[in-house]
N, C-alpha and C positions, 0 to 999 in steps of 0.2 A: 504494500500500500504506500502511496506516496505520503512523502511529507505532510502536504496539503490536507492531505484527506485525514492524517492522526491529528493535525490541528483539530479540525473540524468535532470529531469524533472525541478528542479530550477537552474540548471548548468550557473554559467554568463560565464565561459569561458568553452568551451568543444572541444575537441578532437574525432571525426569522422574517424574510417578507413575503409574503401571498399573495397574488393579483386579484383582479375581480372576477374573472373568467372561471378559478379554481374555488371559489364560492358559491357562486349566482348559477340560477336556469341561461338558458339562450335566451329568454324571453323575459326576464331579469327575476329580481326576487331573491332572497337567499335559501340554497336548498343545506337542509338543514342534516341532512348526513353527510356529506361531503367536509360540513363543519363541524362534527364531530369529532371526524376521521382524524382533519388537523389535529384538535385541540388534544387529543389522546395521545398524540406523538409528541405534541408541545408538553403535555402534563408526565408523560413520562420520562422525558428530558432534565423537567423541572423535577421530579420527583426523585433522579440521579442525582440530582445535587447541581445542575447547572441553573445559573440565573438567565434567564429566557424573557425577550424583549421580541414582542411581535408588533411591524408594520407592515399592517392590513389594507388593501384597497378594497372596495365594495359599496361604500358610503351611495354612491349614484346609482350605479345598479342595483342593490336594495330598493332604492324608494323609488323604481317604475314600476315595479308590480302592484304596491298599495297606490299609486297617483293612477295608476292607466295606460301608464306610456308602456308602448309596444317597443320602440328602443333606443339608444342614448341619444339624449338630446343634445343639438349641436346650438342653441344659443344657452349664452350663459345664465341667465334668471332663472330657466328651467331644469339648468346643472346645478343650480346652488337650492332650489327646491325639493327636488330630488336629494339633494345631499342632507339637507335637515329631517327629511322623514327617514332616509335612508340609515342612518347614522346612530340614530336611536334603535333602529331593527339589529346593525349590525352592534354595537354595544351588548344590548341587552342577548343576545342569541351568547355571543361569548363570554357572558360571566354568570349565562344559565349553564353551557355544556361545561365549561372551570370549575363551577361549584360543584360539579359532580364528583372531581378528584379533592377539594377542601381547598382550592385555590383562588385565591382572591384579585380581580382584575382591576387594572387602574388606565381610566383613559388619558392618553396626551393629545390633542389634534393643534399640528404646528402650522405654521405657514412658512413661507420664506422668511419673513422676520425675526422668527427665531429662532435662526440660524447666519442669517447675512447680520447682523444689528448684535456687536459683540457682549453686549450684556443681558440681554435675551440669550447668546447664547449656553454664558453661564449662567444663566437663571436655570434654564431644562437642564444643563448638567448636573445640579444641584438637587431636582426635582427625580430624575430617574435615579442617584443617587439611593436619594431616602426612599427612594418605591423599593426600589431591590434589595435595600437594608431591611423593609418590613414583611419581605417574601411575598410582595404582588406581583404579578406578569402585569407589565406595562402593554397598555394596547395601542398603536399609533396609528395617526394618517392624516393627513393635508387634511387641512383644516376647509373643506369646501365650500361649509357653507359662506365663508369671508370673502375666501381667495380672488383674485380677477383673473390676470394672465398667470397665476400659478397652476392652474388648471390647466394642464398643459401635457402633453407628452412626454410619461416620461417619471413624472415627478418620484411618486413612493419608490421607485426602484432608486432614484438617485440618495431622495432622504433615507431608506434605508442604510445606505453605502456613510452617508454623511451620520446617521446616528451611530450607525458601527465604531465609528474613531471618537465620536462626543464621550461615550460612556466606558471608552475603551474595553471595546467587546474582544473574545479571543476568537472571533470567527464569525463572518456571514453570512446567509443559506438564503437564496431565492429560489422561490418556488413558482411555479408557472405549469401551464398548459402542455408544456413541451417537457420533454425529460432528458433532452441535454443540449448542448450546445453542435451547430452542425454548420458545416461552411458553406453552404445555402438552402434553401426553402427543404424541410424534408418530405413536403405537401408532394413535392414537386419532382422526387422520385431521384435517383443519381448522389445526394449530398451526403457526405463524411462526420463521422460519429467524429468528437472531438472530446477524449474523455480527460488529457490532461493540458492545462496549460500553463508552461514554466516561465513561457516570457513573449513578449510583444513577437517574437519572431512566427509562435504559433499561431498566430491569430493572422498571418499577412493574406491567406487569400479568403479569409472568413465574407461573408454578404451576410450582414442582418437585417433584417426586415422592422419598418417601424409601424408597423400594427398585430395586431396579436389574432387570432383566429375564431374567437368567439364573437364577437362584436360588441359586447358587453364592457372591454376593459381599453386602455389606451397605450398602452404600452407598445409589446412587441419585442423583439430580442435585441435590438438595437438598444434599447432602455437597459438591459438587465445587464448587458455586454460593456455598456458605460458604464453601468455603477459595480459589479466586478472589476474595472480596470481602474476603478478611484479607490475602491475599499484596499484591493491587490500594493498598488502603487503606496498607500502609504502606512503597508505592513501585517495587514487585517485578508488572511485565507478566506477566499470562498468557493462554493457549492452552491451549481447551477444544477435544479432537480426538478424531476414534473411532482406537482400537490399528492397526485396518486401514491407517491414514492416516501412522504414523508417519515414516515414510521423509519425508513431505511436511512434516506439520509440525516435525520435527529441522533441515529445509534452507529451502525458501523459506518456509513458516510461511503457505502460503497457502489454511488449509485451517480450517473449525472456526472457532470464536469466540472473539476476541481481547479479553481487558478491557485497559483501559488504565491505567497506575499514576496512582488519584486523588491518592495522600496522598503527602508527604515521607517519606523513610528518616528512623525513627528511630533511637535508639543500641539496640546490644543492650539496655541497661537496660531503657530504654524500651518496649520493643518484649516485654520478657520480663513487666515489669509489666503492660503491657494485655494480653496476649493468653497468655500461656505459664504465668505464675504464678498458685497457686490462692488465692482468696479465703478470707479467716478471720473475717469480719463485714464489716458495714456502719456507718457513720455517714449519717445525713439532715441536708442541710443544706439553711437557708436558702434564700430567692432571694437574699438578699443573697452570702452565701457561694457559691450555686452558679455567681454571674454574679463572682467575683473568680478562684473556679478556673478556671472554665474558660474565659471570656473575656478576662481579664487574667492571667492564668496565677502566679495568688498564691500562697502559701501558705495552709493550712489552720489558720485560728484555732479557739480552743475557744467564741467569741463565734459563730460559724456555726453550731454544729453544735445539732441538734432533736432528736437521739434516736442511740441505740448499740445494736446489734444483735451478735452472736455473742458467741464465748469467745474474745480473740486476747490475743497479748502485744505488748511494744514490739518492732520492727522482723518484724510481720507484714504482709501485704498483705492492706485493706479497701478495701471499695469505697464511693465518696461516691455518694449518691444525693440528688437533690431533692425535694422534700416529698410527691411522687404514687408514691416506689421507685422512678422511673426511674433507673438506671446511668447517670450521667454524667462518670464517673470512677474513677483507682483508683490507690492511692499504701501507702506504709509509714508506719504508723503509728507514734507517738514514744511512746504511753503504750501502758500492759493496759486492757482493756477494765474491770474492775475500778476504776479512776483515774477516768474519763472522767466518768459520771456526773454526779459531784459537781461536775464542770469547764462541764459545754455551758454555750450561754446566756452566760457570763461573757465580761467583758473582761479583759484582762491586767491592770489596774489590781489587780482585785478576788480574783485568784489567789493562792498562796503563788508566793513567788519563784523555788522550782525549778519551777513549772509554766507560768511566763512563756516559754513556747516554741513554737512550729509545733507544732501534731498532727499535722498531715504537709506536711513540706517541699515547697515548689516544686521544690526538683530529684529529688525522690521519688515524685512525680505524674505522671499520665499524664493528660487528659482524653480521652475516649471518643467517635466520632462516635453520630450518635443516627440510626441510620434508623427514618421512619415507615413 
C-alpha cells in the first residue's frame, strides 16, 4: 500500500467531503439510505478514535423536492431558496442517522469570508477546535443561503481542501459519483484507471470534466482534481472514492485514487495567503526580483517591481507576477497602490526615507508552484 493510502487509513483527524449527487434522487430530495450508508462509515471512523469533519453538498438539491422544482435552478433567488429549505432537510437527516451511533453533530455553513477575511479565519479555526474537543462531527457547507457569486463551481470541493489545512486534518477523502480518478470521461469508454498519484507529472494527460453526471450537483472532476492538488501541495494526503465505497475508503483506504502530499505544511498564514485570501492587485516584477522571491525567498524591493495593477491599501494581499502575468507569488503589501508608482524601478538609495522598506516582506510572502 502506498504511502498515501496509510496516511489516509491512520488519519487521527480527517476531512470527509460528499457531493450532492451521492445524497439526493435524480429528481432531487435527499434519499435517505444512501445517507445512512455514509454516516455508518463516518460513525465508524469516529468510533476508531479519528476526529471526523464532514463537508457536505446537498443544501439545493434537498429543497427541490419539498419546493416542486423538477431540477436545479439556474437563477440565483431560486438557488438560495432552495438552499434555506434545503439545509434544514439536510441538517436535521444527519444528526437523526449520528444519533443512532450517540454522536452528536454540529453545523458550520461558511462563505468565502471566512476564509478570504483573516480573522474570520481564525475565528472557525477556533470554532472547529472546540467542536472536536467536545467529540461532535462538524457538518459543513457554503453557506447558500447568503452567498452571491460563491455559488459557483466548484466551491465544497475546494472548501473542503481549504478546511483540511484550517484544522490541520491528517488526511482528505472526496467522495463522489465516480470511484476514481480517470484520464478522460469513463462514460465515454477507452479512459485509464489512475489509482496512484505521486506528482504533477501523473496527472499531464488527465481531461477532467467540469460537470458531474447527475445533474443535481455542480461540480465534476475538474473541482475535486483542484482541491486534491491544493490539499496534496501543501502537505495534506488525499483519496478520491465513489460514496458507494465509503465504508472502504474510511478503513483500509484501498479503494479510489490516492495523491500523495507533494508540498511541506505550511503555517496557517501561509497557507491563508496562497490559497484562502483574496487578491487586491498585482505588482510585475523583474526577473531579477522574480528569481530573489521566489528562489531565495527575499523580500520584495520597490527596485523589482515593473508595473502596479489594482486599487489596494497597505496590509492588502497582491499578487507578484513576472513580466509574461504569470502568478508566481503572493504577499501583503506595505504601501496603497496610490505610493507605488512613483517608487518601482528605484533603489532604496534614491527613495524618501520613510519609503526605505520591503513592499512586501519575506515573512508576508508566499511563493506559488507554477504548473505547466
Amino acid at each position: 500500500m502506498s504511502q498515501a493510502r496509510q496516511s489516509v487509513a491512520a488519519a487521527k483527524r480527517i476531512v470527509v467531503k460528499v457531493g450532492s449527487s451521492s445524497l439526493t434522487t435524480a429528481i432531487g430530495g435527499l434519499d435517505p439510505s444512501r445517507l445512512d450508508a455514509l454516516v455508518d462509515a463516518l460513525a465508524a471512523r469516529s468510533k476508531a478514535g479519528s476526529q471526523v469533519v464532514l463537508v457536505s453538498s446537498g443544501a439545493i438539491a434537498a429543497g427541490l423536492a419539498p419546493l416542486g422544482i423538477g431540477k436545479r435552478p439556474k437563477d440565483l433567488a431560486t438557488q438560495q431558496a432552495a438552499a434555506s429549505v434545503g439545509q434544514l432537510e439536510l441538517v436535521h437527516a444527519y444528526a437523526t442517522s449520528f444519533a443512532r451511533y450517540d454522536l452528536t453533530v454540529g453545523q458550520l455553513l461558511l462563505t468565502a469570508d471566512d476564509v478570504v477575511r483573516r480573522s474570520h479565519y481564525r475565528n472557525a479555526q477556533r470554532t472547529f477546535s472546540r467542536l472536536l474537543a467536545l467529540g461532535v462531527v462538524p457538518v459543513v457547507n457554503e453557506n447558500d443561503t447568503v452567498a452571491t457569486d460563491e455559488i459557483r463551481f466548484g466551491d465544497n470541493d475546494r472548501l473542503a481542501a481549504l478546511v483540511a489545512h484550517l484544522i490541520g486534518a491528517d488526511a482528505l477523502v472526496l467522495l463522489s459519483d465516480v470511484d476514481a480518478l480517470y484520464d478522460g470521461d469513463p462514460r465515454r469508454g477507452g479512459a485509464r484507471r489512475i489509482t496512484e498519484v505521486a506528482d504533477e507529472s501523473d496527472l499531464a494527460d488527465v481531461i477532467a470534466g467540469t460537470t458531474g453526471a447527475s445533474g443535481v450537483g455542480t461540480g465534476g472532476m475538474a473541482s475535486k482534481l483542484a482541491a486534491a492538488r491544493l490539499a496534496s501541495s501543501a502537505g495534506v494526503p488525499v483519496l478520491l472514492a465513489s460514496a458507494a465505497d465509503a465504508a472502504t475508503a474510511l478503513s483500509a483506504a484501498d479503494v479510489g485514487t490516492a495523491f500523495a502530499a507533494t508540498g511541506s505544511r505550511l503555517s496557517a498564514r501561509r497557507f491563508w495567503l496562497a490559497h484562502a485570501a483574496d487578491s487586491a492587485g498585482s505588482l510585475k516584477l523583474d526577473d531579477g526580483a522574480v528569481a530573489a522571491v521566489v528562489t531565495r525567498r527575499r523580500s520584495l524591493l520597490a527596485a523589482g517591481i515593473a508595473d502596479v495593477a489594482g486599487d489596494f491599501d497597505a496590509g492588502d494581499v497582491v499578487d507578484l507576477t513576472d513580466l509574461t502575468g504569470r502568478v508566481v507569488a503572493r504577499g501583503v503589501v506595505a504601501f496603497d497602490a496610490v505610493e507605488l508608482p512613483a517608487m518601482i524601478g528605484r533603489s532604496s538609495a534614491h527613495l524618501a526615507p520613510e519609503q526605505r522598506r520591503e513592499v512586501v516582506h519575506a515573512d508576508d510572502l508566499v511563493p506559488l508552484p507554477h504548473r505547466t
